[in-house]
C-alpha positions in Angstrom: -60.9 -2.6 -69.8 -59.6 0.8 -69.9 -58.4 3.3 -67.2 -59.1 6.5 -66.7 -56.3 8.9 -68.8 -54.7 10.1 -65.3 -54.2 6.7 -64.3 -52.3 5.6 -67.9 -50.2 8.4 -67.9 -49.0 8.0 -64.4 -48.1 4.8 -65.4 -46.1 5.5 -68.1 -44.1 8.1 -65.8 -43.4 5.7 -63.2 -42.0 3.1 -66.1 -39.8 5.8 -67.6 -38.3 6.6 -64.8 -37.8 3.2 -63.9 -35.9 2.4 -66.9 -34.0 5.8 -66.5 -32.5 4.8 -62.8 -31.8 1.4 -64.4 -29.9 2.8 -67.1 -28.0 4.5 -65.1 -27.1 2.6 -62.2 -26.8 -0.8 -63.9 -28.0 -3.7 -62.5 -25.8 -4.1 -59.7 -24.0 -1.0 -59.2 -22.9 -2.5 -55.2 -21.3 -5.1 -57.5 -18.4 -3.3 -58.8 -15.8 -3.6 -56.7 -13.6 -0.2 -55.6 -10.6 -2.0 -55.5 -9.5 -5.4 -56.4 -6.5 -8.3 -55.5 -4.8 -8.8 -58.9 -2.3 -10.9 -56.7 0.3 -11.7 -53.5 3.8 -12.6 -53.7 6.3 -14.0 -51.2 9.8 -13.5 -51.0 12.3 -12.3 -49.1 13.2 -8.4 -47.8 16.8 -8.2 -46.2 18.1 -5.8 -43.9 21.2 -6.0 -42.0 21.7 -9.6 -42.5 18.4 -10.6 -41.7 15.7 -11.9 -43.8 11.9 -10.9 -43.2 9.7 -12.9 -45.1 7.7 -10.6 -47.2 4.1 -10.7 -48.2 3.4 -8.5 -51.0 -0.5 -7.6 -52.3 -1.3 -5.9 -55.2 -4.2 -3.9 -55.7 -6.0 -2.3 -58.7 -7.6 0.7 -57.7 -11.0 2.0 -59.5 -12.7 4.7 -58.3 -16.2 4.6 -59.5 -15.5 1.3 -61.5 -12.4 2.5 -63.5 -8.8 2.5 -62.6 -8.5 7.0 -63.7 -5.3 8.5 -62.0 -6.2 11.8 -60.3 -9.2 10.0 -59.0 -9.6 8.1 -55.5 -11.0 5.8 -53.0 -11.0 6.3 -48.9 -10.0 3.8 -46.4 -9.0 1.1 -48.0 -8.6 -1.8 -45.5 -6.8 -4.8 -46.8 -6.6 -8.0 -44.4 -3.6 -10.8 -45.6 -4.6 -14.3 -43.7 -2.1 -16.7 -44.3 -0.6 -20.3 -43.2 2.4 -21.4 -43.0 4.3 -24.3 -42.2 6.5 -24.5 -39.4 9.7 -26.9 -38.1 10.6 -27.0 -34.8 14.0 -27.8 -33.5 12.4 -31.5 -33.6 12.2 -31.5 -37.0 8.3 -31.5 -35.9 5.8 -29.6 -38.6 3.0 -27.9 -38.3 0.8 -25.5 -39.9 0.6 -21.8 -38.3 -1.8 -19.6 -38.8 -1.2 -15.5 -39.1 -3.7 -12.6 -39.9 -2.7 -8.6 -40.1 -4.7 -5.4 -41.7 -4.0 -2.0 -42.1 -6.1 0.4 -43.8 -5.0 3.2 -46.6 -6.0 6.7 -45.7 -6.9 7.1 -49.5 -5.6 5.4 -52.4 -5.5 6.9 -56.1 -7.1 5.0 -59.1 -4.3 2.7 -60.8 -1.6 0.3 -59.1 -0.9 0.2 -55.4 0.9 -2.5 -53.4 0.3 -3.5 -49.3 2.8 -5.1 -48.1 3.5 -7.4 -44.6 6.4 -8.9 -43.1 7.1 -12.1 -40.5 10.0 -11.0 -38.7 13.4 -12.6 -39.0 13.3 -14.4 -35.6 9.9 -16.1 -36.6 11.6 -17.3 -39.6 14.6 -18.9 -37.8 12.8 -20.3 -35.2 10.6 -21.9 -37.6 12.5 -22.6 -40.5 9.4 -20.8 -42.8 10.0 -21.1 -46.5 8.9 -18.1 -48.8 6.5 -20.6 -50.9 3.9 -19.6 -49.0 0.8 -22.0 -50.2 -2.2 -20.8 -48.4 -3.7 -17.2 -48.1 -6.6 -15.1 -48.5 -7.1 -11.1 -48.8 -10.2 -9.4 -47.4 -10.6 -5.8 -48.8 -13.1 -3.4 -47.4 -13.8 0.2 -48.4 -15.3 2.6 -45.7 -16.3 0.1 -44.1 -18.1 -2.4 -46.7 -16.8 -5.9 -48.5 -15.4 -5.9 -51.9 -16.5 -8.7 -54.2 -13.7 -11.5 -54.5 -11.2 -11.1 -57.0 -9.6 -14.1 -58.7 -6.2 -12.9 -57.2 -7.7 -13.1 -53.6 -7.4 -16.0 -53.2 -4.4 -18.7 -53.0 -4.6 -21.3 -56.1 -5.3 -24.2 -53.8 -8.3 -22.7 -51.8 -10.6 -22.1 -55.1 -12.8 -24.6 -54.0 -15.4 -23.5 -51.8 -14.7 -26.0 -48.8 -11.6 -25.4 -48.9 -12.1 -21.8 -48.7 -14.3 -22.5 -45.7 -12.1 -24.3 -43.8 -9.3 -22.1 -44.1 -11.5 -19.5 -43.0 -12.5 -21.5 -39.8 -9.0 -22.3 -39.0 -7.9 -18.8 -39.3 -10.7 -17.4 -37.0 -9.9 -20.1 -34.6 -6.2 -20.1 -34.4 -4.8 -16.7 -35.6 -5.7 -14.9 -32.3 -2.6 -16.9 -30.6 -0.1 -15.1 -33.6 -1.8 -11.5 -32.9 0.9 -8.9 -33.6 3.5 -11.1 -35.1 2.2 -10.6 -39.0 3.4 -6.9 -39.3 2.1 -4.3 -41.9 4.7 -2.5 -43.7 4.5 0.8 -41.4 5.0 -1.3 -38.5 8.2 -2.7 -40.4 11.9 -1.5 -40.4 10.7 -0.9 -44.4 8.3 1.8 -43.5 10.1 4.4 -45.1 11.8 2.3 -47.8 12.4 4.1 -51.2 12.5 0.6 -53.2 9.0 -0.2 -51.1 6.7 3.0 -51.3 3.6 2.4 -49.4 0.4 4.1 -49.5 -0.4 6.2 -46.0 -2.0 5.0 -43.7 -4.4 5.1 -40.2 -2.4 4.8 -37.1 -4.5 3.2 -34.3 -4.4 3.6 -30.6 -1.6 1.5 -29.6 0.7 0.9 -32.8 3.6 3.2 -33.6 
């Protein structure tokens, strides 16, 4: 069967240019993610005799897919869930649950580190350790999901379910703990030399 020539060539326009936006957006370009966890830390920040348990994320920044100083990515909003276990003066345990965010006016392509603290009269009262076992980072930019990095994730939530039920637990218990997980900016260590932080939106409400 042949078609008229019109017909053939249109065709062939409409597959070049096909392949051309391919080639150039990939196959996924929503896929790459803008900024990844590489991984968290726990440990311990002192100040004046007290000790703030201190949640450290890192972050690898890649504007446009590659991690290139002098380039950036806008409102970076990173969300730390975490539980941890608590003692009362019983001796009693039980798990707690705690969720914070704060969101980076911009941050440039490389390294960059968000940091949150539970304040030292949290940690007496219930005798929190810095091993810190189960957490989860949520990272949006302008608004939209990152893919999950590896480093997102605590070791012993890599299983789905698990990941799940965390999830549930934290949506359904976290509210009580509003405002005790603090960002950094929030934090005696706002203007820390040893801590830089990146800059970041102040809402209605917070300092």
């Amino acid at each position: 069967m042949k078609f008229p020539p019109f017909i053939a060539v249109l065709a062939i326009l409409v597959f070049g240019i096909s392949l051309q936006s391919y080639a150039q957006s990939g196959p996924s370009a929503a896929s790459v993610p803008q900024v990844a966890v590489v991984g968290v830390k726990f440990g311990w920040a002192r100040l004046d005799g007290d000790s703030w348990l201190e949640s450290e994320v890192e972050l690898e920044v890649r504007p446009g897919g590659k991690a290139v100083a002098g380039e950036f990515v806008d409102r970076v909003r990173t969300t730390l869930s975490l539980a941890c276990e608590a003692t009362n003066a019983k001796g009693e345990v039980r798990t707690v649950f705690y969720r914070a965010a704060c969101e980076a006016i911009t941050l440039e392509g490389g390294k960059a580190q968000v940091r949150f603290y539970l304040p030292p009269e949290v940690v007496r009262r219930d005798k929190l350790r810095a091993d810190v076992k189960f957490y989860a980072v949520d990272i949006e930019v302008a608004g939209e999901a990152q893919p999950a990095a590896r480093g997102a994730v605590a070791p012993e939530l890599k299983s789905g379910d698990r990941l799940k039920n965390f999830r549930d637990k934290v949506g359904a218990e976290a509210a009580a703990n509003e405002g005790v997980l603090l960002p950094q900016h929030l934090t005696p260590f706002a203007h820390d030399s040893q801590r830089r932080a990146p800059s970041v939106f102040r809402r209605e409400g917070q300092r």
